[in-house]
N, C-alpha and C positions, 0 to 999 in steps of 0.2 A: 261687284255682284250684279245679278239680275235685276230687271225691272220687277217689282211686287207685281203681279197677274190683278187684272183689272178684271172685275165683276161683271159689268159691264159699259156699252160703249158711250163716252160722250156725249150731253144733250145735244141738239139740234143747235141751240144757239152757239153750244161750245164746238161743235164742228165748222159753224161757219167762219167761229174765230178764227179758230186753226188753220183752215182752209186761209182766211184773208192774211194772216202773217205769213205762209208759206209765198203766198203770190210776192208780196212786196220783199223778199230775197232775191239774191241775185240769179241768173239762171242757169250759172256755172253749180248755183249750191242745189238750186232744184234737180236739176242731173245729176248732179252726187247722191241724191235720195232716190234717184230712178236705179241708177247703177249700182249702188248699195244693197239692192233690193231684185235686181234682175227684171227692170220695168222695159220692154225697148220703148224706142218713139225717138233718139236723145237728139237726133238731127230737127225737130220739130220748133216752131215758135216758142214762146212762154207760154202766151194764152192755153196754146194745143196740147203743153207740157203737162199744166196744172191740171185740162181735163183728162189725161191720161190718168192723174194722181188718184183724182177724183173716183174713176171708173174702178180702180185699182182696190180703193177705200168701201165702195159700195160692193162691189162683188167680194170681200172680204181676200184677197190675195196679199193685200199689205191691212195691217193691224193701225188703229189710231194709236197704241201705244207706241209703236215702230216711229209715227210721225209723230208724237211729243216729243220721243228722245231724241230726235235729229232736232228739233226747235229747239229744246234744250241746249243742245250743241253749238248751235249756231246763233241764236239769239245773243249769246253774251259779246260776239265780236261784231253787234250793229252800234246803232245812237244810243249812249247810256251819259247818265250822270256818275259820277262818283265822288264820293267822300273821304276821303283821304284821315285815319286814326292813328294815334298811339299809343303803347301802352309802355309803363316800366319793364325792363325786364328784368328788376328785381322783384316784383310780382307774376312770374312766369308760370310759379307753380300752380298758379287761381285759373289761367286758360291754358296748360300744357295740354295734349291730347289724352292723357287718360284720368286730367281732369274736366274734360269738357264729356267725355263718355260717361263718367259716373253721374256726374248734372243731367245728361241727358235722359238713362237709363233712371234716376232718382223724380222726374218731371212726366216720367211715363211714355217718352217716346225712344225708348230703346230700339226700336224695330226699324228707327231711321237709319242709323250707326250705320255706314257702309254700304248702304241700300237706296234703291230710288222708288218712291213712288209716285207713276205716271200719272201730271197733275193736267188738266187740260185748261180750263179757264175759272173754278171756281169766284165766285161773287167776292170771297172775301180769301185775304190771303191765307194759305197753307203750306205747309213745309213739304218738301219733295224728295229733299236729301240732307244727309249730313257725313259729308267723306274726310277723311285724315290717310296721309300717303306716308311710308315710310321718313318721309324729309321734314316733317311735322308742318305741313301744310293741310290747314283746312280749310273745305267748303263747305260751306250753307247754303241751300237755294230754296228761294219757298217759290209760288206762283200764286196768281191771281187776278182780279178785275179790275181795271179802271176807266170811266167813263169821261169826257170832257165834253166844253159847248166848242162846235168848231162854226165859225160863220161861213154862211155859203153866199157870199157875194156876187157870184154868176148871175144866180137866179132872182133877185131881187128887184130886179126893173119887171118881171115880171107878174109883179102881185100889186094891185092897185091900193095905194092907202085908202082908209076907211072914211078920210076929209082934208080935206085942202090942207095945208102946212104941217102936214105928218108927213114922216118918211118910214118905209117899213125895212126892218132887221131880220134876215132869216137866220136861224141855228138850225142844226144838225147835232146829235146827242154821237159821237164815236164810242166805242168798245176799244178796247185795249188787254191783249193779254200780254200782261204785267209782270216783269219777273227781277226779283232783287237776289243778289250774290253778296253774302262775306267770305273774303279770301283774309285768311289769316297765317300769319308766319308765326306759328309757337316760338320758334327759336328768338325773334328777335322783337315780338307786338307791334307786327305792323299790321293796320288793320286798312282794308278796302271794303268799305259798301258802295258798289254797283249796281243803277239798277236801270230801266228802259228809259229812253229820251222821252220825257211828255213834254206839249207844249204848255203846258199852262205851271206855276212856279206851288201854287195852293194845293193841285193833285198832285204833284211832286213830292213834296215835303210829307203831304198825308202818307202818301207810300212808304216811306222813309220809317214813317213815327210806327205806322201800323208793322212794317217789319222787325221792329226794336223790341216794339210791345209784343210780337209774336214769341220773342225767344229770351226773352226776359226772364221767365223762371228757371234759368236755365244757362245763362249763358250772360258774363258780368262784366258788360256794356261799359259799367259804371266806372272801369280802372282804366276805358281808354279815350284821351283826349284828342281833339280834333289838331292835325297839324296844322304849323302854321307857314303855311302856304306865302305869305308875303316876303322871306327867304329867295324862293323860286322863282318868284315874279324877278325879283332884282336880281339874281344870279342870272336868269340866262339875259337879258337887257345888258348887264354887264359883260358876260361872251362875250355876245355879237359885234358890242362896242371895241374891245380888246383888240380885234385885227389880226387874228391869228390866223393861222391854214384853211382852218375850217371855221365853223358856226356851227351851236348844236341846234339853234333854232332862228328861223324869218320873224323877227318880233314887229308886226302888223300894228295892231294896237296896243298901247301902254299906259296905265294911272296910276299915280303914285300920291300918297295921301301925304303933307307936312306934318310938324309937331302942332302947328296953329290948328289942325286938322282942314287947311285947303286944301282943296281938292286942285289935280291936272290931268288930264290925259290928253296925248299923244297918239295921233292916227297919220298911217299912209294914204293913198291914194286908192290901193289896190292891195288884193293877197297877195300880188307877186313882189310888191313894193314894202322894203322893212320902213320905219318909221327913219332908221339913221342914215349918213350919207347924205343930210340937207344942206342947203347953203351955209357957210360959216357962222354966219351969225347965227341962225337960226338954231342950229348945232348946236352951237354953245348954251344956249338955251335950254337944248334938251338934255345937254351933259348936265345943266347944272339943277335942273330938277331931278336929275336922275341920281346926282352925285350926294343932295340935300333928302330927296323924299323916300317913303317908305311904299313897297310896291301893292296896290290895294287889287289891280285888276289886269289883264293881259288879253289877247289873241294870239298865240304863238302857234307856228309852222315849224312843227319839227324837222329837220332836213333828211335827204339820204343819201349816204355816202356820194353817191354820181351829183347830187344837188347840190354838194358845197358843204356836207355835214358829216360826222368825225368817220375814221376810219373803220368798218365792217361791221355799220350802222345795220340793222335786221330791216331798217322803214324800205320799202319797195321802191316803187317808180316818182309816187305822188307824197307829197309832204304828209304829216300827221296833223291835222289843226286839232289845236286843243285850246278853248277859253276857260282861265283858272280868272276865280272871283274868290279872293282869298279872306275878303270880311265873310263870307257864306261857306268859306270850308270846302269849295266844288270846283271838278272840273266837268265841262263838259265835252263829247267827243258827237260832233254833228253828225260823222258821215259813219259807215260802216268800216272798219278795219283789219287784216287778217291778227288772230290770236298776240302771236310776236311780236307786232306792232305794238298793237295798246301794250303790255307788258313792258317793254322797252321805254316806251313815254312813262307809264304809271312808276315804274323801277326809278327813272333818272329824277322825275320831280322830286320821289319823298327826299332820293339823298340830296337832292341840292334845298329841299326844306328842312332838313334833319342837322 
């Protein structure tokens, strides 16, 4: 369905967020929103790009609803966290789709049900959409704000301390429009919460809690358990080890917890460099914590087919890096990825956790 018609346009501050996520996209994707739209310029720099947008936004010719939904679009294949759920699915009937629409419609936001509405940066989270496709796959997406302390190091020799034996600290307050995703399979309760990469682990989790608490009336969290990802960690370490054709992933760094609950991990040199392949002795070493321990943490490089990884792999040119921290339930994806990719990694983890 259509986007719900905005009253009207974005604050000030909300445009400039807007404006500053659209710049830090690639500039293939900022061209696809010139093109998309009939903008010319497309031979032009980034910079030159963005003021086109801009010009574009202010003479009203493109709509800032026009550019939430492309953010929308595109935002979910940059740097996100995710959390990896599961549910029974002999409890299937509690989140099947047309009972997550009567929850929805009984909570009062029936008018989301198949609908988007164009959210731009609100202070606090807010729901945006709620879709179900005939495959019985749903998405949730709300949006929102988050702020962090970023240190600005550059500039810091230039402020004199106040007295001898001080040193001064500068911060920077950042903006962040903030967007979390549940992707759900009715058919089988697998659950993904997805949401933007922050740096800091405290405004993370608040996101996390405050998107739970958002759809809580409504929507019953409570029947799905977080996977356990320590499976995964040891399955593909285990691949790599194996010696087969291929490898589905460059296992970089590896920690695997005992029963004693010691701790080991396992680092290469480099990304390009897997942790195995060491001197013999050394090797045996790390077979035999690997053979003994349970997998607590990783850095893994998903491969793609031309890399050395299985056969009509969807991964592109460049590996997938994904760090799964499986006592925290999370993966993280540093870089930006196209759609397919992340799909294909998030797919292969749960069944090698499942």
């Amino acid at each position: 369905m259509p986007p719900v018609p905005r009253e009207r346009a974005p604050s000030p501050a909300a445009q400039e967020l807007l404006l500053k996520h659209l710049a830090e996209l690639r500039s293939d994707l900022v061209r696809d929103l010139m093109r998309e739209n009939g903008i010319k310029g497309l031979s032009s720099t980034k910079d030159h790009l963005i003021e086109l947008v801009k010009n574009e936004l202010r003479d009203r010719r493109l709509s800032w609803d026009t550019l939430i939904a492309f953010l929308d679009r595109q935002e979910p294949n940059g740097k996100q966290r995710v959390l990896m759920y599961q549910a029974p699915v002999a409890q299937k009937d509690s989140y099947s789709v047309a009972a997550l629409n009567d929850a929805l419609e009984q909570a009062g936001h029936g008018e989301l049900w198949n609908a988007t509405v164009p959210i731009a940066a609100p202070e606090e989270l807010e729901l945006s959409s709620v879709r179900a496709d005939d495959r019985g796959q749903v998405e949730i997406l709300a949006i929102g704000r988050r702020r962090y302390r970023h240190r600005v190091r550059e500039l810091e020799d230039q402020v004199a301390p106040p007295k001898a034996g001080m040193e001064v600290q500068l911060y920077e307050w950042v903006d962040v429009r903030a967007w979390v995703r549940a992707d759900l399979s009715t058919d089988t309760g697998a659950l993904n919460l997805r949401a933007v990469l922050l740096p800091q682990d405290k405004v993370q989790r608040e996101l996390f809690e405050d998107f739970v608490a958002l759809i809580s009336d409504w929507f019953p969290m409570d029947l799905f358990q977080p996977l356990d990802l320590r499976k995964a960690i040891k399955a593909l370490h285990d691949d790599e080890c194996a010696g087969g054709a291929y490898s589905e992933a460059r296992v970089q760094q590896v920690g695997y917890d005992d029963a004693s609950g010691r701790k080991a991990t396992i680092r290469s040199a480099s990304a390009s460099q897997s942790v195995n392949g060491a001197p013999p002795s050394y090797q045996a070493a790390i077979d035999a914590v690997r053979a003994s321990g349970e997998g607590s943490d990783g850095n893994f490089y998903f491969l793609p087919t031309a890399g050395g990884g299985p056969p009509g792999c969807p991964i592109g040119k460049d590996p997938v890096r994904v760090i799964i921290k499986a006592g925290r339930g999370r993966l993280d994806f540093t870089k930006p990825h196209h759609r397919a990719e992340l799909a294909h990694v998030l797919h292969r983890i749960r069944v090698l956790a499942t």
